[in-house]
C-alpha positions as CSV (number, residue, x, y, z in Angstrom):
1,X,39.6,67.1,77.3
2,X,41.9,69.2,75.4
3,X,45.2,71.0,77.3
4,X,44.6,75.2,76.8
5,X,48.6,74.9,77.3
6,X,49.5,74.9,74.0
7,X,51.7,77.4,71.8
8,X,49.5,79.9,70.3
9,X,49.8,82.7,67.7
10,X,53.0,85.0,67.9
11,X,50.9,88.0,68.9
12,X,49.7,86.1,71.6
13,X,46.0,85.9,70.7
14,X,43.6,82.9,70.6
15,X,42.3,82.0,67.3
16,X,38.7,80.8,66.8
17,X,40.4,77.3,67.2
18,X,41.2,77.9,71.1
19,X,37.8,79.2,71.2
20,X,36.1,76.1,69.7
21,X,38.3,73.8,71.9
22,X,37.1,75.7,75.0
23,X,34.0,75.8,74.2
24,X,33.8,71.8,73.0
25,X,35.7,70.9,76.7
26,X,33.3,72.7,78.7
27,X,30.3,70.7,76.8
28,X,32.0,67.6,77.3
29,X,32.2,68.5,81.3
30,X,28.5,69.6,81.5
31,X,27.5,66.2,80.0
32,X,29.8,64.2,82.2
33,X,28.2,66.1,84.6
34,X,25.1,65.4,84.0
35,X,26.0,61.7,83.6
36,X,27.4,61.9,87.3
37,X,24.7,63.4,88.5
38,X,22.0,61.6,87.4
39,X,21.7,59.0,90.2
40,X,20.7,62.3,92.6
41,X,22.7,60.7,95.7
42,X,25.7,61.5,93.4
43,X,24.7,65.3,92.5
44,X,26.9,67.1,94.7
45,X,30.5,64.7,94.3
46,X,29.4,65.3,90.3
47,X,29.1,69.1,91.0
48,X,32.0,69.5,92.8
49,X,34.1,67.4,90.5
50,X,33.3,69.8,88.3
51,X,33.9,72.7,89.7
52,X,37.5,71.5,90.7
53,X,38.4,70.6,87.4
54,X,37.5,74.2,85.9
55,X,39.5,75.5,89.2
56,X,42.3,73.8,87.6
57,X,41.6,75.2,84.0
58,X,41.1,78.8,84.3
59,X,44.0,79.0,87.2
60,X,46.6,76.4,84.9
61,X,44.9,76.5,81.5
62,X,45.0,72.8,81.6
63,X,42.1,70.1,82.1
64,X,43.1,67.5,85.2
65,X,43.5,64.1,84.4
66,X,40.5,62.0,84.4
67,X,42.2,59.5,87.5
68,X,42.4,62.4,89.3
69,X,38.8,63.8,88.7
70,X,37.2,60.3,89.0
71,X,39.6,59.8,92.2
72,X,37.7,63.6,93.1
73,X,34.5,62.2,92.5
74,X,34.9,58.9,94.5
75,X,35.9,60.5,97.5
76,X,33.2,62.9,97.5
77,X,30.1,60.9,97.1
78,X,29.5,59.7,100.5
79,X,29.9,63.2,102.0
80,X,28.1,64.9,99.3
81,X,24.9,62.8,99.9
82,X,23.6,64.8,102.5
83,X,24.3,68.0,99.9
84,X,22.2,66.3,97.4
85,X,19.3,65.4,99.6
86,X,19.6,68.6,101.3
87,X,19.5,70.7,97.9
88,X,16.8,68.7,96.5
89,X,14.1,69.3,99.4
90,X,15.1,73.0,99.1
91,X,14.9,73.5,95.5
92,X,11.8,71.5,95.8
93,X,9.9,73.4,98.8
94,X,10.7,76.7,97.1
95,X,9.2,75.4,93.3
96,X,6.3,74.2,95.5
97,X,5.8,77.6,97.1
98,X,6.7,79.4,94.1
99,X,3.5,77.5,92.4
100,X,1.0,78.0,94.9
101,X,1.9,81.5,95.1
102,X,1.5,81.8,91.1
103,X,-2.0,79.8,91.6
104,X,-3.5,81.5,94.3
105,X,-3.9,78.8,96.2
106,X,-1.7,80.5,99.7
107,X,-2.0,84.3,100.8
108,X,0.2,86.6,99.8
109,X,-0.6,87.8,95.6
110,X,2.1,89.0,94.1
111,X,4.0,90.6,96.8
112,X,4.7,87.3,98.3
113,X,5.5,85.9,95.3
114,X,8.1,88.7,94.6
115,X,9.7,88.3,97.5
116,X,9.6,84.4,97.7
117,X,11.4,85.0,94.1
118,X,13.6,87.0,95.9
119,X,14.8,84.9,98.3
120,X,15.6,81.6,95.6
121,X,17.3,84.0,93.5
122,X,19.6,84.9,96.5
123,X,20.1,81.2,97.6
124,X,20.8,80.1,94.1
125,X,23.3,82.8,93.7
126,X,25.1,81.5,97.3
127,X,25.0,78.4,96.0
128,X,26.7,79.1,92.9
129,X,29.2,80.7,95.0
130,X,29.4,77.7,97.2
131,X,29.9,75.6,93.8
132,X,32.8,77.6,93.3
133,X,34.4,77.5,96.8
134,X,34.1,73.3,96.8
135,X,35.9,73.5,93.3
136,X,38.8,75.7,94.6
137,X,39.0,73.1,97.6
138,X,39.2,70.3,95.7
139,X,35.7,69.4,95.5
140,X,34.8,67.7,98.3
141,X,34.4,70.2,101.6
142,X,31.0,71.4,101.4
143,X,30.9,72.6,104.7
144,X,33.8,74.6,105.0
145,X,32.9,75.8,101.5
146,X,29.1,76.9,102.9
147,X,30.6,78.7,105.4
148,X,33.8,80.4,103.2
149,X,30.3,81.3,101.0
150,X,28.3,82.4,103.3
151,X,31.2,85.3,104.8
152,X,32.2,86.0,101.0
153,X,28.3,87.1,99.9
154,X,28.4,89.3,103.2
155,X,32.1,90.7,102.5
156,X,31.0,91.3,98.8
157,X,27.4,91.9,98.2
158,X,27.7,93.0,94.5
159,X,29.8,90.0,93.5
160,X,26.4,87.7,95.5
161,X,24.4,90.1,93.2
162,X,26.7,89.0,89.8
163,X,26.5,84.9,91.0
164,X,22.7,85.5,91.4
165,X,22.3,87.2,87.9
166,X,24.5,83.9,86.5
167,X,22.2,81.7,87.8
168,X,18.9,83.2,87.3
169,X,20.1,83.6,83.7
170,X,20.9,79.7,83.7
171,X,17.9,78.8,84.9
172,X,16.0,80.6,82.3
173,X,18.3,79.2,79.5
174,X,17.5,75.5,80.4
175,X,14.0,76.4,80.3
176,X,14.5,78.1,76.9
177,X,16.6,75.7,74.8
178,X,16.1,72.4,74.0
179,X,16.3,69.3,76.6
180,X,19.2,67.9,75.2
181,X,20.7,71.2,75.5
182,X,20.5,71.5,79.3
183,X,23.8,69.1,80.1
184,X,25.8,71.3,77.6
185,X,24.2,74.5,79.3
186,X,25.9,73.3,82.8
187,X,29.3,73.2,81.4
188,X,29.0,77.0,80.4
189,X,27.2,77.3,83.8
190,X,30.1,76.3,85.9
191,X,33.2,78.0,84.0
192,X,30.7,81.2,84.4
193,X,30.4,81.0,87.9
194,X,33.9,81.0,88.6
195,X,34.6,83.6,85.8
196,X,32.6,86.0,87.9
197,X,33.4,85.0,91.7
198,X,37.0,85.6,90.3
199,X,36.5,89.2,89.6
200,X,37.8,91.3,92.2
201,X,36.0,94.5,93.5
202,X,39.4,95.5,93.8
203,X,42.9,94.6,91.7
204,X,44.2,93.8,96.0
205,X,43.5,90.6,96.8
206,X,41.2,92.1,99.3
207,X,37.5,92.7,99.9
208,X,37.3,95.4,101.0
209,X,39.9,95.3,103.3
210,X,39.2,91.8,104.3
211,X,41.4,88.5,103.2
212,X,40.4,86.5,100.2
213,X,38.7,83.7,100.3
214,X,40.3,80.3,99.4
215,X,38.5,79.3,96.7
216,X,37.6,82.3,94.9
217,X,41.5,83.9,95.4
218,X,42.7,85.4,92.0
219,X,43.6,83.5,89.6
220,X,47.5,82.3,89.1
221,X,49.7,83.6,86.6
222,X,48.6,82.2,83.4
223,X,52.2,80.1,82.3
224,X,54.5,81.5,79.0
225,X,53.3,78.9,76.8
226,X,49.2,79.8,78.0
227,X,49.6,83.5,77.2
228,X,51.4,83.0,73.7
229,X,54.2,84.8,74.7
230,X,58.1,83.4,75.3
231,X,59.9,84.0,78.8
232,X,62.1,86.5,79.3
233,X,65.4,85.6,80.1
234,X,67.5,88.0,82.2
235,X,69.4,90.4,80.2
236,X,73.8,90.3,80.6
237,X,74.8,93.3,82.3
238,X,76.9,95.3,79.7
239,X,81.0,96.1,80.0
């Protein structure tokens, strides 16, 4: 993947260029991915691989190597099979009760239906913030990042409301487009998730009041060279 650190315009604006490198790095991550993923027992080291390398891009502008994000992956496939089996019965249990709902075939009509919706929207909107918190913690903690998610969603409500929109939104896009789309799609699905957990209620690195959150802190100072702009060096005092 291509380095954002690189010189750009002198105004200090990105041409369409920067914009088509971006855009081709963040495929290339959704179908390594989905590549990584594909075994299933492998789903949550590939997803939090992911998410720690696009940590590292939007805080440094610059892709990690690929040692270090295969040396991410290989450390977190043993403790991310649980993850993966545990996602996969839940995803599953809820598309099975979502179905019977839709077919009439359980109590409930449409109420229950809405409010079974409900509920998967709000779990796939903690999980994208969950994705997020792995990825600022280098990709491998998924219990410490469940419970960092869990306080975050109850310390910032309309920022659980934002991760849920993302992810409802990604869900109907892979449904939309083509198959051979859908890797792509999870690329642009991950960079977006931490686009919006990094958005603060508040410019204080604070909710309300409360400390941020390891892995969805503010981002770091972009560096001179990211931002298009040359340092400024300290000025001599005059005579």
């Amino acid at each position: 993947m291509a380095s954002r650190a690189e010189p750009v315009d002198t105004g200090g604006r990105r041409d369409w260029r920067d914009v088509a490198r971006d855009a081709a790095d963040l495929a290339l991550l959704g179908i390594l991915l989905t590549l990584a993923a594909a075994p299933v027992l492998t789903a949550a080291a590939a997803v939090g691989a992911a998410s720690a390398a696009v940590h590292d891009w939007t805080r440094t502008g610059s892709w990690p190597s690929a040692r270090a994000t295969a040396r991410r992956f290989g450390r977190a496939v043993l403790p991310g099979v649980p993850v993966s089996l545990l996602a996969l019965a839940v995803a599953g249990l809820l598309a099975a009760d979502l179905a019977a709902l839709a077919a009439g075939r359980v109590p409930g009509g449409p109420p229950a239906l809405a409010v079974t919706a409900l509920v998967a929207a709000g779990l796939a909107g903690y999980a994208g913030l969950v994705v997020v918190e792995v990825g600022g913690d280098g990709g491998g903690r998924w219990r410490v990042a469940a419970r960092s998610a869990a306080r975050a969603c109850l310390d910032a409500p309309t920022r659980w409301a934002a991760l849920t929109g993302v992810t409802a939104l990604a869900g109907l896009l892979a449904v939309l487009v083509s198959p051979v789309a859908v890797p792509i799609l999870a690329g642009y699905t991950v960079a977006a998730l931490h686009a919006v957990a990094s958005r603060r209620p508040a410019l204080a690195g604070t909710d309300g009041g409360r400390p941020a959150l390891a892995g969805v802190a503010n981002p770091r100072p972009v560096s001179a060279p990211v931002a298009g702009h040359r340092p400024v060096s300290a000025q001599p005092e005059l005579p």
